[in-house]
C-alpha positions as CSV (number, residue, x, y, z in Angstrom):
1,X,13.0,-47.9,8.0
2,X,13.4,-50.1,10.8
3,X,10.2,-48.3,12.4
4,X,8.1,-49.0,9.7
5,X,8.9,-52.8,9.5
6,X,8.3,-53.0,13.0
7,X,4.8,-51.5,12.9
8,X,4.2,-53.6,9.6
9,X,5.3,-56.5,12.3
10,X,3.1,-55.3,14.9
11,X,0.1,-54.9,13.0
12,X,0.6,-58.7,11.3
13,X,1.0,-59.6,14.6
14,X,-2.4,-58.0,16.0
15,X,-4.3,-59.2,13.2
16,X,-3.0,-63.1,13.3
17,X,-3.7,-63.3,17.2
18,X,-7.2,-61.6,16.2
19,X,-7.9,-64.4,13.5
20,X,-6.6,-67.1,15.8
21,X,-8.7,-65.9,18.9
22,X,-11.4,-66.4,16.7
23,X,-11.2,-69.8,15.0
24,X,-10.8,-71.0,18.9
25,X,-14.1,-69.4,19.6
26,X,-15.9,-70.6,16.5
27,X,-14.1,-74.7,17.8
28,X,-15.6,-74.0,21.5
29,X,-18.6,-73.3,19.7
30,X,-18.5,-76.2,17.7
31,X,-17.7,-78.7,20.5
32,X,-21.0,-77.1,22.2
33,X,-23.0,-77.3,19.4
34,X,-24.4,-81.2,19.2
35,X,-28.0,-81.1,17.8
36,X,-28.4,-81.1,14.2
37,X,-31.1,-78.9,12.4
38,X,-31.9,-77.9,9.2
39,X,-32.4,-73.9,8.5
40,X,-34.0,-72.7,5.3
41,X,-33.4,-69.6,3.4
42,X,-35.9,-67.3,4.3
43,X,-34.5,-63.5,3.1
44,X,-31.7,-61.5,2.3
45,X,-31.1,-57.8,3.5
46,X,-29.1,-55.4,1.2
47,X,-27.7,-52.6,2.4
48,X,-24.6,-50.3,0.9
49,X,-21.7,-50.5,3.1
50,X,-21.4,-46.8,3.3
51,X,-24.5,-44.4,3.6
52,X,-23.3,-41.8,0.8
53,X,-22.1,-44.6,-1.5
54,X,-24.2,-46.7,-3.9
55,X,-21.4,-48.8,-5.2
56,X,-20.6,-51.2,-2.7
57,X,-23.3,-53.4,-0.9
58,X,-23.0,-56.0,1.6
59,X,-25.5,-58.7,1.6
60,X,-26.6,-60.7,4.9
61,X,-28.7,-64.2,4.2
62,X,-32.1,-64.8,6.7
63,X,-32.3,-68.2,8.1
64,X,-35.2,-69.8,9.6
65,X,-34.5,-72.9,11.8
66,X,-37.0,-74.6,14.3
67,X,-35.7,-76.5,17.5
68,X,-38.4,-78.4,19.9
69,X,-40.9,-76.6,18.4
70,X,-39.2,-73.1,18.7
71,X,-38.5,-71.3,15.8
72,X,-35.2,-69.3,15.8
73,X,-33.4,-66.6,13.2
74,X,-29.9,-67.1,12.4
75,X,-28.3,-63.8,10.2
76,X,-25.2,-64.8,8.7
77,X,-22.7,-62.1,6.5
78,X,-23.3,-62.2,3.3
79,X,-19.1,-62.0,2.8
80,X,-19.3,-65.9,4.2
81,X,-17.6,-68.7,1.7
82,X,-20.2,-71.2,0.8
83,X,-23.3,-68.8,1.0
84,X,-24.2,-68.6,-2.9
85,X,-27.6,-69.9,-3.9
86,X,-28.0,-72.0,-0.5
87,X,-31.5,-72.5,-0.4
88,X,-30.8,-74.5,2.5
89,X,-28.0,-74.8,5.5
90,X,-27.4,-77.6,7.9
91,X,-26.9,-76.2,11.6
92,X,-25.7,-78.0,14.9
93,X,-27.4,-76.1,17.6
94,X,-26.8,-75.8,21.5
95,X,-29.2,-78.3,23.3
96,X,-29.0,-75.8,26.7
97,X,-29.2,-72.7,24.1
98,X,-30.6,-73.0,21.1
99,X,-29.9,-69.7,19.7
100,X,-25.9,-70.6,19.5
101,X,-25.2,-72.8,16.8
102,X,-22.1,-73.6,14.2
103,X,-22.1,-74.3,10.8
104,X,-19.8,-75.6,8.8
105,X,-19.2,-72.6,6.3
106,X,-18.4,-70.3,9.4
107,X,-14.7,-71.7,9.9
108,X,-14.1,-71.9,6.1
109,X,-14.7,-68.1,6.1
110,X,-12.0,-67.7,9.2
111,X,-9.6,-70.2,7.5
112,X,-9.4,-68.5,4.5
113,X,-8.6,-65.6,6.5
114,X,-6.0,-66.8,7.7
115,X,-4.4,-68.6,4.6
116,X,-4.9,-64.7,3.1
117,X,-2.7,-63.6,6.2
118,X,-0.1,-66.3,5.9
119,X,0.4,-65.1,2.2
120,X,0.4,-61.3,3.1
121,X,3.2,-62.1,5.6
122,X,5.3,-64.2,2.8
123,X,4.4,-61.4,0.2
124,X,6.0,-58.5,2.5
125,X,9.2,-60.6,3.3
126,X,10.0,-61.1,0.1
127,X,9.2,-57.5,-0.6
128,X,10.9,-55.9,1.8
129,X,14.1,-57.8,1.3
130,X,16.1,-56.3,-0.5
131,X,15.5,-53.3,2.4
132,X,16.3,-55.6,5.3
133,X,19.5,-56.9,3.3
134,X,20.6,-53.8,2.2
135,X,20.2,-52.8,6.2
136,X,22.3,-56.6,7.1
137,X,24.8,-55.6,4.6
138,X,25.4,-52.1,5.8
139,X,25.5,-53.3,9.4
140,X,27.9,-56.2,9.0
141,X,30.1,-54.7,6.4
C-alpha cells in the first residue's frame, strides 16, 4: 500500500515539475518576444493519432505571419484552448529571431494543465483517505 502511494506521489510529482518547467519556458519566451504581428490562418493538417485507428484525430492549425518582409510558418496543436474558428492570431515575435514567438493562448493551454493537476492531486487525497487513515489508525492505535 504504502508503495503504491508513493509512486502515485512520485509520478504527481514528475509531472507538476514537468508542467512548471514549462510555463517558465513559455514566460522566458514571452519576455523575449516584443514585436507584435498578426498571423492568419492559412491550413489545418488532420492526422489520426494512431496509424491503425480511425477514431481519434488530432488536428494542428497552419499559420502564416510576415516579419520585415519575411514570411514565417508557425504550427500550433490543434489540442491548444482558444484555437476554434480563429481565422486570425495575434503573435509577439523575437526581433533577433523571428521564428520564436508567444502567443497568448499558449500559456492558457499550460495553465489549464496545471489547474487539471492540482485537482487530480485533491481528487486522490481525498480518495485514498480512508487508506492512509486506516494505515494512521492501525499505526498509532
Amino acid at each position: 500500500m504504502k508503495v503504491l502511494l508513493a509512486i502515485i506521489a512520485l509520478l504527481l510529482i514528475g509531472r507538476a515539475v514537468f508542467l512548471i518547467v514549462t510555463a517558465a519556458a513559455i514566460s522566458a519566451r514571452k519576455k523575449r518576444c516584443t514585436e507584435a504581428v498578426l498571423a492568419e490562418l492559412t491550413g489545418m493538417t488532420v492526422s489520426p493519432l494512431t496509424p491503425d485507428s480511425g477514431a481519434d484525430e488530432e488536428s494542428n492549425f497552419i499559420f502564416i505571419y510576415n516579419y520585415e518582409g519575411n514570411d514565417y510558418r508557425l504550427i500550433v496543436d490543434g489540442f491548444t484552448t482558444g484555437m476554434e474558428g480563429a481565422g486570425e492570431l495575434e503573435l509577439s515575435v523575437d526581433p533577433q529571431q523571428p521564428e520564436f514567438c508567444y502567443y497568448r493562448q499558449m500559456f492558457l493551454y499550460n495553465g489549464k494543465k496545471i489547474k487539471n493537476l492540482i485537482f487530480l492531486i485533491i481528487f486522490l487525497l481525498l480518495f485514498s483517505s480512508p487508506m492512509w487513515g486506516a494505515m494512521l489508525l492501525m499505526k498509532y492505535y
